[in-house]
C-alpha positions as CSV (number, residue, x, y, z in Angstrom):
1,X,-14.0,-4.5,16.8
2,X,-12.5,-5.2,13.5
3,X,-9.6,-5.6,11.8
4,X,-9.4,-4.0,8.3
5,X,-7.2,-3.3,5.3
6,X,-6.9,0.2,4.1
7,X,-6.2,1.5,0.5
8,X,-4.7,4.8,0.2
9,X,-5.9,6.0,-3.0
10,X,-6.1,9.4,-5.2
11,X,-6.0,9.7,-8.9
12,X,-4.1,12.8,-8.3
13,X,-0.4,12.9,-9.1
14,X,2.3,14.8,-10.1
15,X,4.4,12.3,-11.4
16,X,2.2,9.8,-13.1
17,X,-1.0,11.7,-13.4
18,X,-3.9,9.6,-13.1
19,X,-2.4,6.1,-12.6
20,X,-4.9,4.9,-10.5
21,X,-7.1,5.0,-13.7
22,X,-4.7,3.2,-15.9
23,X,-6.0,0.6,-17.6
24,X,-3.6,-2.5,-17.8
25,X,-5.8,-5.7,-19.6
26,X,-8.9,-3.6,-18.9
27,X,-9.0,-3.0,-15.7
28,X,-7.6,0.2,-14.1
29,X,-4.5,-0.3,-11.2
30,X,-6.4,-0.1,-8.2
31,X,-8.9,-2.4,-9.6
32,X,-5.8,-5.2,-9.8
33,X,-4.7,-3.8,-6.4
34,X,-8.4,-4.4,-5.1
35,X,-8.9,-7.9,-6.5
36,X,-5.3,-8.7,-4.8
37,X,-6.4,-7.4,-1.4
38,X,-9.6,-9.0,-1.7
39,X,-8.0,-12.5,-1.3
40,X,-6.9,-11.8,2.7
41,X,-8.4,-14.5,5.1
42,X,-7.4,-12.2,7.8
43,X,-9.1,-8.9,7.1
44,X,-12.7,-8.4,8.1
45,X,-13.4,-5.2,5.9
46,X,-11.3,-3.4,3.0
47,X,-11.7,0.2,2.3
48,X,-10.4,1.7,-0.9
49,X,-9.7,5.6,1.2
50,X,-9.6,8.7,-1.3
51,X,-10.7,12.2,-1.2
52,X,-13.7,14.3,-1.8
53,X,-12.2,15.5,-4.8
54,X,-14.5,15.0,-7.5
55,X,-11.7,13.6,-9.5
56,X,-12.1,10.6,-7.2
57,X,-15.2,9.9,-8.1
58,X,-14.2,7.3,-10.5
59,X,-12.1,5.7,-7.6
60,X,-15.4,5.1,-5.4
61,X,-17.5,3.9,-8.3
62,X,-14.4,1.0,-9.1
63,X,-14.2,0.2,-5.3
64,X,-18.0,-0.4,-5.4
65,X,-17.6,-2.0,-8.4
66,X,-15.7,-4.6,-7.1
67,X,-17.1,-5.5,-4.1
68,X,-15.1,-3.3,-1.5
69,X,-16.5,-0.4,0.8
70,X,-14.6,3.2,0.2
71,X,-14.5,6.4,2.7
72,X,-13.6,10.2,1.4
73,X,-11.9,11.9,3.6
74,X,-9.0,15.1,3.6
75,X,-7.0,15.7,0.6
76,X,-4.2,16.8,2.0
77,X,-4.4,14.7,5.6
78,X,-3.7,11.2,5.0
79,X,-3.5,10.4,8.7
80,X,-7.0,11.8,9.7
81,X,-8.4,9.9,6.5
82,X,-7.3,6.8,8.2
83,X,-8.4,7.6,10.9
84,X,-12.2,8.6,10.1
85,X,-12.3,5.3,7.7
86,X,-10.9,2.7,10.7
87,X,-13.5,4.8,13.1
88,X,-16.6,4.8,9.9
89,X,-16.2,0.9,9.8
90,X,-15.4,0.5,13.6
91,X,-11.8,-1.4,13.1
92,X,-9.9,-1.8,16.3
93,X,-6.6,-2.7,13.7
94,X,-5.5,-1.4,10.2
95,X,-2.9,-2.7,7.6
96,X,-2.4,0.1,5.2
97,X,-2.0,-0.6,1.7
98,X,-0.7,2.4,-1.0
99,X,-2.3,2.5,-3.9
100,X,0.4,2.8,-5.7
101,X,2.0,-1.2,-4.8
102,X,-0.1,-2.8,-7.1
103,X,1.8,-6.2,-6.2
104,X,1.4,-5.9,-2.2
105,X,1.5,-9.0,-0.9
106,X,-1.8,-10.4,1.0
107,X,0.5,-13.5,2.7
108,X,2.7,-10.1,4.4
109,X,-0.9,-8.8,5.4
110,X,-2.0,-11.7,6.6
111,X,1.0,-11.9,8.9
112,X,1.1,-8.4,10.4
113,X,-2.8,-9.9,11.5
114,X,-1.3,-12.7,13.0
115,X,0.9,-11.0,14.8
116,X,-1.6,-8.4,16.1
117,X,-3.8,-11.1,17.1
118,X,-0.7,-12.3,19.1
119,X,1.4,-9.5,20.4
120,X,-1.7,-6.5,20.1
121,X,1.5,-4.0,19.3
122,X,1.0,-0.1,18.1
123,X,2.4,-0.3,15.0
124,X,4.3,-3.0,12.8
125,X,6.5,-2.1,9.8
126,X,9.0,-4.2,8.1
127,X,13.1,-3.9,7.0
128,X,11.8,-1.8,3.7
129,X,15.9,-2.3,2.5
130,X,15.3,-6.2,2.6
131,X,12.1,-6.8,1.1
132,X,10.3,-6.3,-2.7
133,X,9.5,-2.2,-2.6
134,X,5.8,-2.3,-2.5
135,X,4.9,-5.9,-0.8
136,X,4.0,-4.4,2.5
137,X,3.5,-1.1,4.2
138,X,2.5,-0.8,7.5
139,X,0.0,-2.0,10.3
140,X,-1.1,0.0,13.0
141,X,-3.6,0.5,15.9
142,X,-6.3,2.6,15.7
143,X,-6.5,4.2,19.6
144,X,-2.8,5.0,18.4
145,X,-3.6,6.5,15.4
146,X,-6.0,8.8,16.5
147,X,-4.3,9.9,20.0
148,X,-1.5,11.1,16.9
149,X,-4.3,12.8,15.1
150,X,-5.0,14.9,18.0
151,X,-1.6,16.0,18.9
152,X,0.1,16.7,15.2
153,X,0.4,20.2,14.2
154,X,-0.2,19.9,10.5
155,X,-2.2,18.6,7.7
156,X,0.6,17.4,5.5
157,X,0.9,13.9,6.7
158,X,1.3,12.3,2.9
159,X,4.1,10.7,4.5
160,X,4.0,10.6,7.9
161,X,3.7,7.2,8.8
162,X,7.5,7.2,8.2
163,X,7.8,8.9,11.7
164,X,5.8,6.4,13.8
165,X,8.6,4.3,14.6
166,X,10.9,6.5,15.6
167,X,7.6,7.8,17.9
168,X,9.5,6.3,21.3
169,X,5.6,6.3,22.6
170,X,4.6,3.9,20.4
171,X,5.1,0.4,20.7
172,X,6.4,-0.3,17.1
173,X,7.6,-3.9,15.8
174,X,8.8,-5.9,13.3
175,X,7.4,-8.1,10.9
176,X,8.7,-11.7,11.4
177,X,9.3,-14.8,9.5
178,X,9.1,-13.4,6.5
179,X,9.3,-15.7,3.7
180,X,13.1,-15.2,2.0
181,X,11.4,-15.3,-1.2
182,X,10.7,-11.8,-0.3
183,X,13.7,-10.8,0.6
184,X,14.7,-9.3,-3.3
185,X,15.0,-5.5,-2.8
186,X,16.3,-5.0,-6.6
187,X,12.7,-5.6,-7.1
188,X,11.0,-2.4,-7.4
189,X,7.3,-2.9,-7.7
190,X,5.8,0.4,-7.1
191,X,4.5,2.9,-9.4
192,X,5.8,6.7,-9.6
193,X,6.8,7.0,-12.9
194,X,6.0,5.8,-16.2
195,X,8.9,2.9,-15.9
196,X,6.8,1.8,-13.3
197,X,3.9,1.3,-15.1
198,X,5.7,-0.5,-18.0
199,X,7.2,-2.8,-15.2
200,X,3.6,-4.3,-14.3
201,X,2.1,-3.8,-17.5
202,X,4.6,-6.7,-18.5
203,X,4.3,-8.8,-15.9
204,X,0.3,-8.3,-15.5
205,X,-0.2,-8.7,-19.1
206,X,2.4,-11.9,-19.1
207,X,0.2,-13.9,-16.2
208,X,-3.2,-13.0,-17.8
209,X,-2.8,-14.1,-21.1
210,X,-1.3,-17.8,-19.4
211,X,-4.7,-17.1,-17.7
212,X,-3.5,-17.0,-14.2
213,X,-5.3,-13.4,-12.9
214,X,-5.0,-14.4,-8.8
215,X,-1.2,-14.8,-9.4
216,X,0.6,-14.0,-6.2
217,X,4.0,-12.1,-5.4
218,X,6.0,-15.3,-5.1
219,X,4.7,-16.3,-9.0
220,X,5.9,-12.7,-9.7
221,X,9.5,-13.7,-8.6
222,X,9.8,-16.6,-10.2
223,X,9.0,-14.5,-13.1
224,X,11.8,-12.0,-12.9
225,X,14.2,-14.6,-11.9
226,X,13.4,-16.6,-15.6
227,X,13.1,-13.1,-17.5
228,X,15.6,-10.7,-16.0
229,X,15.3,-7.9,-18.3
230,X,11.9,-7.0,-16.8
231,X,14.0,-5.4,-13.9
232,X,15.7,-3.1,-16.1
233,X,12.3,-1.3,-17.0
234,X,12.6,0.7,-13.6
235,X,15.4,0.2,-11.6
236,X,16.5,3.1,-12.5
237,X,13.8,5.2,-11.5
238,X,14.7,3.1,-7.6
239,X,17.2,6.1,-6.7
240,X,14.5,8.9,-7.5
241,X,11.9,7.4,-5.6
242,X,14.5,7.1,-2.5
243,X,15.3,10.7,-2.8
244,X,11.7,11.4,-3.0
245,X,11.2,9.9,0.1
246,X,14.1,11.5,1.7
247,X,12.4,14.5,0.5
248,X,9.4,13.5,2.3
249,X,11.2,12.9,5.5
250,X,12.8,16.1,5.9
251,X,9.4,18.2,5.1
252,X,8.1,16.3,8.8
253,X,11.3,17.0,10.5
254,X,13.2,13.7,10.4
C-alpha cells in the first residue's frame, strides 16, 4: 500500500476562470504547483485529480507532461474523485493538495507522512488561522475516506473535507512541530481572484529571473519580510475568500 499526494485540479472557475492554465514565466499554475510537489521524499505517487470535462484535457496532457500520473473522476464530487484516484493507484494514505496553493509546502507534506507513519491517524489537518493560507491542506486515510463516500447523501462535496473533523468517528489530528517560519497567517498565498494571481506572479517571476526555480516556502518568507508591499496585492481579497468558505460550510450543514 502507498502513500500518495493528491492534486485537486479543474480549469473551471467562477472567479478566476481558467487559472489553472495561467501562464506565469511559461509555465501554467499547476505546472509550478506540480514541479513543487514533485520534490516530496515522502510520497510514493502524485496524481494531478480533475474531471472528465473536456476542458480538462489540457490539465492531463501538463500532468503527463511533467512526469506525474492524473485520474478523471466526478465534476461535481470531489470526495469520490479522491477516492477512485487513492483506490486507481492503490494508496493506503493521501495528503491532498488544492490546486489552487501554488506555494504548498512539501516540508508540511512531508510531516503529515511522518506522522502517519507514526500515529496511522484518520485524518490530519492543521490550525489554518496560524499558518500561510495555502501551505497545507489536509491528510487523510483512504479506508476512512471511502466508508464517508458510502454514507454521504450528496454529490456536492467541493468542500467537504471541512467537516471531517468535526466527524467525532474519525480519528482527526493535528499537525505538529511546525516550523514557526510558517506560522504568518497575513500571508495569503492562494489563488481565487485576480489579486491572487498578481501576488505569485511577483514573487514567481522575482525567484526565476535570480534563477532559483526550486525556491521553497521559507525563501518565499524571507521575501515578503524584505519587500512588504507584495502583501498588499491581496490581502484584501483574505476576507472574501473567508466568507466564501463560510459559504461553503453552511451549504454542508455546519
Amino acid at each position: 500500500m502507498l502513500k500518495g499526494i493528491c492534486i485537486t485540479v479543474r480549469s473551471d472557475s467562477s472567479r478566476l476562470p481558467g487559472k489553472a492554465l495561467r501562464k506565469i514565466n511559461g509555465l501554467a499554475t499547476i505546472e509550478h504547483l506540480i514541479n513543487r510537489v514533485k520534490r516530496s521524499t515522502k510520497a510514493d505517487k502524485v496524481v494531478v485529480c480533475t474531471t472528465t470535462l473536456s476542458s480538462d484535457d489540457e490539465i492531463c496532457r501538463l500532468a503527463s507532461k511533467n512526469g506525474v500520473n492524473f485520474f478523471r473522476g466526478s465534476v461535481e464530487d470531489k470526495l469520490e474523485r479522491c477516492l477512485q484516484a487513492a483506490e486507481e493507484f492503490n494508496f493506503e494514505y493521501f495528503v491532498n493538495v488544492d490546486g489552487d496553493d501554488l506555494f504548498c509546502e512539501v516540508e508540511l507534506i512531508d510531516l503529515a507522512f511522518e506522522k502517519y507513519e507514526k500515529e496511522k491517524p484518520d485524518f490530519i489537518k492543521t490550525h489554518e488561522d496560524k499558518l500561510i493560507c495555502g501551505a497545507f491542506t489536509f491528510g487523510m486515510k483512504v479506508q476512512v475516506l471511502k466508508e464517508i463516500c458510502q454514507k454521504k447523501n450528496t454529490s456536492n462535496t467541493e468542500a467537504a473535507w471541512l467537516a471531517f473533523a468535526e466527524n467525532q468517528n474519525i480519528n482527526t489530528v493535528y499537525l505538529e512541530d511546525i516550523p514557526r517560519v510558517f506560522h504568518r497567517p497575513e500571508i495569503r498565498a492562494t489563488l481565487d481572484y485576480q489579486e491572487d494571481f498578481d501576488f505569485f506572479k511577483t514573487i514567481i517571476d522575482n525567484f526565476f529571473a535570480q534563477g532559483k526555480e526550486n525556491f521553497s516556502l521559507r525563501d518565499v518568507v524571507s521575501f515578503v519580510d524584505e519587500n512588504p508591499e507584495v502583501l498588499m496585492i491581496n490581502k484584501h481579497r483574505h476576507n472574501d475568500y473567508l466568507q466564501n468558505q463560510k459559504k461553503l460550510l453552511t451549504d454542508i450543514g455546519i
